[in-house]
Structure formats: structure tokens, C-alpha cells
C-alpha positions in Angstrom: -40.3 7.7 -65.3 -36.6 8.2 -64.9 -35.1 6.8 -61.8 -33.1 10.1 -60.6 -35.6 12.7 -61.4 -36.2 13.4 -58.1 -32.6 14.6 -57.6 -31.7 17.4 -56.4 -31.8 20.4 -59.3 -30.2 22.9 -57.7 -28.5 22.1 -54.5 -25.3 22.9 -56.1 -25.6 26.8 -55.8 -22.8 28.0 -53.6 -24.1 30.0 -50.8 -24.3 33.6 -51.0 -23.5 35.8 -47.6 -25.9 35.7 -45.1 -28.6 38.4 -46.0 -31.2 40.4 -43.8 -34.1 40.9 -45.9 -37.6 42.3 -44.5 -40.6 40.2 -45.5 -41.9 42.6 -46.9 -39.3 41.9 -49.4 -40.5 38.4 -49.8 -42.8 37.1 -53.1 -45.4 35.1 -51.9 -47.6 34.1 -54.3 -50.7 32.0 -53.7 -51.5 29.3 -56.3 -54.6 27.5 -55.1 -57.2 28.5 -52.5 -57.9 24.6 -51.3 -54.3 24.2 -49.1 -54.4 26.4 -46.2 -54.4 25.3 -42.5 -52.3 25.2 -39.6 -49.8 23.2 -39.0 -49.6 20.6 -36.1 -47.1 21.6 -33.5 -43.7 19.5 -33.7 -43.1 15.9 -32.0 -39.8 15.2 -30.0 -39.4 11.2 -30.1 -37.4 8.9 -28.7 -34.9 7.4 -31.4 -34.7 4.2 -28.7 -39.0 3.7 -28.8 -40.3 5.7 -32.1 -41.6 3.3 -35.0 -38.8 3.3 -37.8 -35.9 3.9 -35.8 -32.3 2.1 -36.2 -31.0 -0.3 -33.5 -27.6 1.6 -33.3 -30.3 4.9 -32.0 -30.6 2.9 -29.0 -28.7 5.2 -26.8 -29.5 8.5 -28.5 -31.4 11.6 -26.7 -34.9 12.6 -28.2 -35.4 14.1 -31.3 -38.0 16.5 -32.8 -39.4 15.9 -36.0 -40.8 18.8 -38.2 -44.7 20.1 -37.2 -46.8 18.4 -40.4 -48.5 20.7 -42.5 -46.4 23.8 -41.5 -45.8 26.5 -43.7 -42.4 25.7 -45.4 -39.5 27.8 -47.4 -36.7 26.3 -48.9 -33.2 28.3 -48.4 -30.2 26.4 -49.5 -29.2 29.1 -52.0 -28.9 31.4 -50.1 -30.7 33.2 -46.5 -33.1 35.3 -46.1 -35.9 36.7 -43.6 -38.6 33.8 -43.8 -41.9 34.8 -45.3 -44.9 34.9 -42.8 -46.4 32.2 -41.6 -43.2 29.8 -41.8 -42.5 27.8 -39.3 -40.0 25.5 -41.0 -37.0 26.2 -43.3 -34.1 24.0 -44.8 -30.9 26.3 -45.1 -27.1 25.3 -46.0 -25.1 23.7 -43.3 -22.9 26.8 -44.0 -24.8 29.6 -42.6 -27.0 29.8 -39.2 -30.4 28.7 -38.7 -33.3 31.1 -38.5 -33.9 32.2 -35.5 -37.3 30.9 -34.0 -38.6 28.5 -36.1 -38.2 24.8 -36.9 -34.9 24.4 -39.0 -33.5 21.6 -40.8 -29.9 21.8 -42.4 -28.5 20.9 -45.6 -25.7 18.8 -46.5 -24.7 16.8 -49.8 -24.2 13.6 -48.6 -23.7 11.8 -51.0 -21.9 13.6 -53.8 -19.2 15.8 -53.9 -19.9 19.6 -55.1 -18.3 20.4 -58.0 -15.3 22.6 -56.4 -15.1 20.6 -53.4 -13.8 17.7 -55.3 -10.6 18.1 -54.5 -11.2 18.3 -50.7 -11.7 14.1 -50.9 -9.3 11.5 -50.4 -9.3 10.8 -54.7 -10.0 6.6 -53.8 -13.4 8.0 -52.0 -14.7 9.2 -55.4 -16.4 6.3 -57.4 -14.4 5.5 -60.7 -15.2 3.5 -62.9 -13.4 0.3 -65.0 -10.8 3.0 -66.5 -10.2 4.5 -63.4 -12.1 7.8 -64.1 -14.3 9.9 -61.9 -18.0 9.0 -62.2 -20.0 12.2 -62.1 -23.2 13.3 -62.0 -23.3 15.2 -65.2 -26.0 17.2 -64.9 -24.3 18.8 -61.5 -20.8 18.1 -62.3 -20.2 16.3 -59.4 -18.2 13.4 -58.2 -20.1 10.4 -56.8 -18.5 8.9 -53.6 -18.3 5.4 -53.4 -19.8 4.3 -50.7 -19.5 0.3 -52.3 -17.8 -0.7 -49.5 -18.3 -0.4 -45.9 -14.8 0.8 -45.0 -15.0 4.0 -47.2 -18.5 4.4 -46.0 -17.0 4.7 -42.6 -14.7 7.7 -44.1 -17.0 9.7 -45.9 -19.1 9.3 -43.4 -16.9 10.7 -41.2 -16.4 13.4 -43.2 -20.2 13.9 -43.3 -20.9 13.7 -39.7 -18.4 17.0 -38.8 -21.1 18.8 -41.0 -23.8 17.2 -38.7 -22.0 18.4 -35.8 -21.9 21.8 -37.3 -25.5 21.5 -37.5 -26.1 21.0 -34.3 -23.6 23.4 -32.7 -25.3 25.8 -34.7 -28.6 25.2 -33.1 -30.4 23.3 -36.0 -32.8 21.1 -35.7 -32.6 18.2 -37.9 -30.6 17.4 -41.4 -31.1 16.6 -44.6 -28.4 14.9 -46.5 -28.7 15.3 -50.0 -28.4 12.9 -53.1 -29.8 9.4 -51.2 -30.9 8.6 -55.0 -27.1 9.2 -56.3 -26.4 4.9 -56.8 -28.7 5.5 -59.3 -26.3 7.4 -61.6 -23.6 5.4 -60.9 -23.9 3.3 -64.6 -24.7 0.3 -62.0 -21.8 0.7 -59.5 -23.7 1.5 -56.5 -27.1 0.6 -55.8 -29.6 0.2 -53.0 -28.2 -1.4 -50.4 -24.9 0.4 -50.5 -27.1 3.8 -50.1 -29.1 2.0 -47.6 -26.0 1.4 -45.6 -24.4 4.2 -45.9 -27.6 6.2 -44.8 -27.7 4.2 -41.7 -24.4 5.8 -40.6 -25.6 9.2 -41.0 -29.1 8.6 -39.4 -27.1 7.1 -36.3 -25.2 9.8 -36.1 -27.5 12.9 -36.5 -30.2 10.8 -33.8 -26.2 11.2 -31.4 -26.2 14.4 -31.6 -30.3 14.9 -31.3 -31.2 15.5 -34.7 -33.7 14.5 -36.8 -33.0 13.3 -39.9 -34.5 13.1 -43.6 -35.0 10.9 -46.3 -34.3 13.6 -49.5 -36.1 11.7 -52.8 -35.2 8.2 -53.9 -39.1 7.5 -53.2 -38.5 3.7 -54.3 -36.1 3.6 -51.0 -39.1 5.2 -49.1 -40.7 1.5 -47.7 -37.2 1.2 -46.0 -37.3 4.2 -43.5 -38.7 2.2 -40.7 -35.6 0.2 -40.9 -32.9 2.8 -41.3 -35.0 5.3 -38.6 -35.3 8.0 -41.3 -37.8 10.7 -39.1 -39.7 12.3 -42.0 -38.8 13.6 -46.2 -37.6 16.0 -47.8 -38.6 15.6 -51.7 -38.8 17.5 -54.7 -41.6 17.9 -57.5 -43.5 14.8 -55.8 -46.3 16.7 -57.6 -44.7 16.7 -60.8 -43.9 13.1 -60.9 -47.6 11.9 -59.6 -45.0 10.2 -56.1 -46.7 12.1 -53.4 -48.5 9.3 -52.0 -45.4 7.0 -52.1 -43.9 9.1 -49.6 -47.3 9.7 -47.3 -47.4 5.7 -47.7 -44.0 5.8 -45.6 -43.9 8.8 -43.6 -47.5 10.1 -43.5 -48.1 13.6 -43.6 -44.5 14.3 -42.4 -43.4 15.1 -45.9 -42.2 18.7 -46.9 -42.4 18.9 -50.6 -40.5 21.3 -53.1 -42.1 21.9 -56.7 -40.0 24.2 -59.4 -43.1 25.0 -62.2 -46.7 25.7 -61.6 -47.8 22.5 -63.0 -46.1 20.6 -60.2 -47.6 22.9 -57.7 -50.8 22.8 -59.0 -50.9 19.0 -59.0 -49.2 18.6 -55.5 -51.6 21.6 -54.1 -55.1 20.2 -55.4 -54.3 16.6 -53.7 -52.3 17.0 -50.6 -52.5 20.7 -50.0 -54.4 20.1 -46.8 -52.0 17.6 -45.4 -48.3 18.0 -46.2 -46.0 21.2 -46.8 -45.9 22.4 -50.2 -43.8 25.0 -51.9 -42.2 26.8 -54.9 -39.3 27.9 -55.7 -36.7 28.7 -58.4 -34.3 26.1 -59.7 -31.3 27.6 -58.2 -33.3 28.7 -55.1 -31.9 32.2 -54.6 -32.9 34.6 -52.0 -35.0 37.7 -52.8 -32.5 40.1 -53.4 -31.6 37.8 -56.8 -33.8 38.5 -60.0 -34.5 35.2 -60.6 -36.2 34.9 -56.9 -39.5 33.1 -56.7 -41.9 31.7 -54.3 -45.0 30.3 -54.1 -47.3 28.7 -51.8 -51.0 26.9 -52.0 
């Protein structure tokens, strides 16, 4: 299977104004009768003791990782009243967490978005041997080039005033999108410059007591011990038959988003009992949007 499918499809919406929708409001379908329970209440670890954590975490104050199993909605596109039964929800680094519950924030890490370009010092976007702009194409976005460790350190930089936003805010961990972006790089990037670069941001979110995420790149998933990566993030694991690869590395610490039924269907009937699992539209809007939908097992 391709190497970047597990990208993410629609993390490129900009996000709409904060809305205040009843849950009554809320679709909430349910897709398969074999994936209910309750989730396991959350874990604050030490980043200095906790299996899988970074050396430069030494110093850092606890973090709280996700509960497992929890019911789990998926916001970046937009805000909105969570569904019952939710107890953990990713949202954009832009708006404010949801009052209550277990939230993790979103940030593109590893790409720029597509009108943000400009907002880069131009030699931090990856070019290649004609000196243009590598993009993901899909996305139209610029790839950062995170080849070397002194432009790591400056987007990173960049990066980490979003993770202090997220933690201002109140947040509780971060995800930082597009780990698996070296692998649209036409061979530029690869592995161990990710790798690197991730152990920046991980060091950082742990300073400022966050938990982090691995988001897809499921081939990188045997390396979280190493880098201190506190649980995943993924999309369509179902879809792709990669569940398990990410259980193999973070157990049942893996919050899983599918876009069709098949996906969910798959992902439901074999780990509905153990990690979360939902549904949603490609560009993940909020109820108020036509093309709104959500499911659950």
C-alpha cells in the first residue's frame, strides 16, 4: 500500500468561528453493536520515569495521556458542542478547548498550510534540485525541510509557540500533524530527519506538560519508545488493515479516525472494544455544515 495514505485528508480546512451547537444538533450514528464500553480513566506520567520517553524529558512536569477506549470526536474543522458520551476531542490550535473533557490540540507540523506559506522564512520550505517548492499536491502545501538540524531548530521554534498556545489555552496534549510528510518529499527527507525533528517537538510539548502524539506514519510507530511519543493519533487504520501496528506500539492508547463505512466497519468489528474509533467527513465540518457526519461503533 502506498506509503502516505495515512496522511492527513483533510486537516487543511481553515477553521470556521467558534460555534455553540446543542447535542441535540449532533449526528450520531451507530455502525456496529460489538464496540461499546467505557473508557479507562486518564494516566498522568512522568516524562522523566514512563516507558518510551526522550532523555531531553528528564526535567519535565507530568503529563496526562488520553483515557483508552473513550468515546472520541474529531474537531479540527471546525467546533462544536461534543456529542454525548465524549470524553476526548482533537480541535485546531486556533480555537479553545472544550470545556471538561480530555482535549488534545492540533497543529501541522510538519507542512505548511497552503495560505500560510508565505508566513515561512522561503529557505525553510524544502526545494528541490531546481530550487522549487516541494509540495504536497494533494493539499497544496509546502514541505519544510527539516534535512538539517539547524532549520529543524527554526521551524521548530516556530512550532513550539503553537504548543505554548496550547497549553495557555488549557489543552491537554498535541498532535502535530504530517510526521509521514518525508515521505512525499521525491526522497529528500526521510526517516530519521522526521525522527529528529519530532524529538524537538515531543521535548517541548512534555516542558510545557503536554502529551504528545504520534499522527500516522505507522512504519515510524516501533520508534515511539525512543522519541517518548505518549500515545496516536491515526487515520483509516481500519481501512488500511494498520490497526494492530499501532496497538503493537502504543497498546490501546490509539484514537482512530475512519472517513467511509467500510473503514469503520473493519476498524469497529476488530478493535471496537479496545481503542477509540470514529467517523467523520473528509473535511471534518461541524454540524451546522451540510456535509457534517459522524459516526461511532
Amino acid at each position: 500500500m502506498p506509503v502516505d495514505h495515512g496522511r492527513s485528508r483533510r486537516s487543511r480546512v481553515r477553521i470556521a468561528a467558534a460555534l455553540t451547537i446543542s447535542a441535540a444538533a449532533v449526528l450520531a450514528v451507530s455502525s456496529c453493536s460489538s464496540c461499546g464500553g467505557t473508557a479507562e480513566p486518564a494516566v498522568t506520567i512522568s516524562p522523566s520515569t514512563s516507558e518510551g520517553t526522550s532523555a531531553s524529558a528528564t526535567a519535565s512536569p507530568a503529563v496526562t495521556v488520553p483515557p483508552v477506549h473513550a468515546g472520541f470526536d474529531y474537531q479540527i474543522g471546525g467546533p462544536y458542542q461534543p456529542p454525548a458520551g465524549v470524553s476526548v476531542v482533537s480541535r485546531d490550535h486556533g480555537v479553545s478547548p472544550a470545556p471538561g473533557i480530555y482535549n488534545i490540540c492540533y497543529v501541522n507540523g510538519f507542512q505548511a498550510q497552503p495560505d500560510a506559506e508565505q508566513e515561512w522564512d522561503q529557505d525553510l520550505l524544502l526545494r528541490d534540485q531546481a530550487g522549487n517548492v516541494v509540495h504536497d499536491t494533494t493539499w497544496n502545501e509546502a514541505l519544510l525541510d527539516i534535512s538539517a538540524d539547524t532549520k529543524r531548530q527554526r521551524i521548530a521554534l516556530k512550532v513550539d509557540g503553537w504548543i505554548d498556545e496550547c497549553a495557555t489555552k488549557g489543552f491537554n496534549a498535541v498532535e502535530p500533524d504530517n510526521y509521514d510528510s518525508y515521505t512525499r518529499s521525491a526522497g529528500l527527507l526521510g526517516a530519521a530527519d522526521a525522527e529528529a525533528y519530532q524529538s524537538l517537538l515531543v521535548a517541548h510539548a512534555h516542558g510545557q506538560g503536554l502529551a504528545i502524539a504520534q499522527k500516522n506514519a505507522a512504519e515510524l510507530a516501533p520508534d515511539r519508545q525512543q522519541l517518548g511519543l505518549d500515545f496516536a493519533v491515526v487515520e483509516q487504520c481500519g481501512t488500511y488493515g494498520e490497526c494492530d501496528r499501532y496497538t503493537h506500539a502504543f497498546g490501546d492508547s490509539v484514537f482512530d479516525i475512519e472517513y467511509d463505512e467500510q473503514g469503520l466497519q473493519a476498524a469497529c468489528t476488530t478493535w471496537g472494544t479496545r481503542i477509540s474509533i470514529v467517523r467523520r467527513d473528509l473535511n471534518v465540518v461541524p454540524p451546522s455544515n451540510p456535509g457534517y457526519l459522524r459516526q461511532t461503533c
